[in-house]
C-alpha positions, 0 to 999 in steps of 0.5 A, a space after each residue: 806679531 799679533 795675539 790670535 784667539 779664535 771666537 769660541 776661545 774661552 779666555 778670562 779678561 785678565 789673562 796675560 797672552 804674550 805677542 805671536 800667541 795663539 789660543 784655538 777653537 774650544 780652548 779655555 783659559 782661566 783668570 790670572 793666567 799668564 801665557 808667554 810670547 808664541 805660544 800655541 793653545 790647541 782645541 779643547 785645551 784648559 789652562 788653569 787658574 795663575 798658570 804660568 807658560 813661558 814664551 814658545 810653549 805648545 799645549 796640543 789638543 784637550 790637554 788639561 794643565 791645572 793650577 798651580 802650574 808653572 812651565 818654563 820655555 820651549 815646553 811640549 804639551 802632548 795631546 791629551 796629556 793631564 797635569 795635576 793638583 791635588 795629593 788627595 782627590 776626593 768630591 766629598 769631606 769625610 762628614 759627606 759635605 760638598 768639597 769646596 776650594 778651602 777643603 784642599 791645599 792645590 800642588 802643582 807641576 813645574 816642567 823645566 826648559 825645553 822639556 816635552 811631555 807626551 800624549 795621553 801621559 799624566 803627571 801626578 803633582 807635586 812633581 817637577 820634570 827637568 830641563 829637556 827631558 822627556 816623558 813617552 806617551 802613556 806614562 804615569 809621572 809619580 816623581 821628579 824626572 831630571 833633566 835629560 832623562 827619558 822616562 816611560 811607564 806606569 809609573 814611569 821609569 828611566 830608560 835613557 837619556 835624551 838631548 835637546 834634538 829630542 832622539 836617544 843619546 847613544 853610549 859612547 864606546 870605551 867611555 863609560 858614563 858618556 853619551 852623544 847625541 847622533 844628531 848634533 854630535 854633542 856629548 854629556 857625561 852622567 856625573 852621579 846616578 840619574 845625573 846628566 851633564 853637559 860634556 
C-alpha cells in the first residue's frame, strides 16, 4: 500500500513515512521525523523535528506534536491538540537577546499504545500518558497519566478508567477494586492506587 501526501503537504526530504501513510493538505512535517506505517496526518498538522509515530497513529487537524516527541502505536491525536517541549518558555534571555535553540533544553511528551488524547487538549512536557488511556477534550496534562486512566481537567485529574474499546469501565458489584468493561466484557483489577491491571 502506498504513501499519500497531498501537493501542499510540507514534508522534509529526509523524513521516514511508512507504507499506507497518509499526510493532508497543509500539514508539515519536519526533518528527521519518522511517521509508522498507516498513519493518518490531518490538514494544518505539525509534526516536529525527530518525532516519532508508530504504525496506525492518527494526527487529526492543526494538531501540533512538537519534538522531541515520542508516540507509540494506535495513538489518537485529537483536533487541535498542543504537544509540548519546553519547562520554561520564554522569546528572550534574561539580558534581552533573542533566544535560539542552544538557550533551551527541548522535553518531550511520550503517549504509550493505544492511548487517545482529545481535542483542543494540552500536554505540559515532560509528561508521559500511559498505554490506552485517555485524556477528555479541554484537559490541561501537567503530569504522568497511567495506563488506563481517564483524566479530565485544568490540570487534569482522574475520573475513572477506561478499556481499550475507549467507553467507561463500570464497577463491578461486590468486587471492590474490579472493574468490566460493558462492551468487551473483559475486567481489570486496580492493584495500587492509580493502578490498573488486567484481571
Amino acid at each position: 500500500m502506498g504513501v499519500k501526501v497531498v501537493d501542499s503537504a510540507d514534508v522534509a526530504e529526509d523524513v521516514v513515512v511508512g507504507c499506507g501513510t497518509s499526510i493532508w493538505h497543509l500539514a508539515q512535517v519536519r526533518e528527521q521525523a519518522t511517521l509508522g506505517c498507516n498513519c493518518i496526518i490531518g490538514r494544518g498538522a505539525y509534526i516536529g523535528e525527530g518525532v516519532v509515530l508508530g504504525d496506525n497513529c492518527k494526527v487529526q487537524n492543526y494538531a501540533l506534536v512538537y519534538e522531541p516527541a515520542f508516540l507509540e502505536d494506535g495513538v489518537f491525536i485529537g483536533p487541535a491538540v498542543t504537544l509540548t517541549n519546553d519547562h520554561f518558555p520564554r522569546a528572550i534571555n534574561a539580558d534581552g537577546t533573542r533566544k535560539s535553540a542552544s538557550d533551551w533544553e527541548q522535553v518531550g511528551v511520550t503517549i504509550r499504545r493505544g492511548a487517545a488524547i482529545g481535542a483542543r487538549s494540552v500536554c505540559v512536557a515532560p509528561v508521559e500518558i500511559g498505554p490506552w488511556a485517555m485524556v477528555a477534550a479541554g484537559a490541561v496534562v501537567t503530569r504522568d497519566v497511567p495506563a488506563y486512566a481517564l483524566v479530565a481537567g485544568v490540570p487534569a485529574r482522574r475520573i475513572g478508567w477506561v478499556g481499550p474499546e475507549g467507553v467507561k469501565l463500570v464497577a463491578v458489584d461486590g468486587a471492590p477494586g474490579r472493574f468490566r468493561c460493558p462492551v468487551s466484557g473483559d475486567e481489570f483489577v486496580e492493584t495500587a492506587p492509580d493502578t490498573l491491571e488486567r484481571a
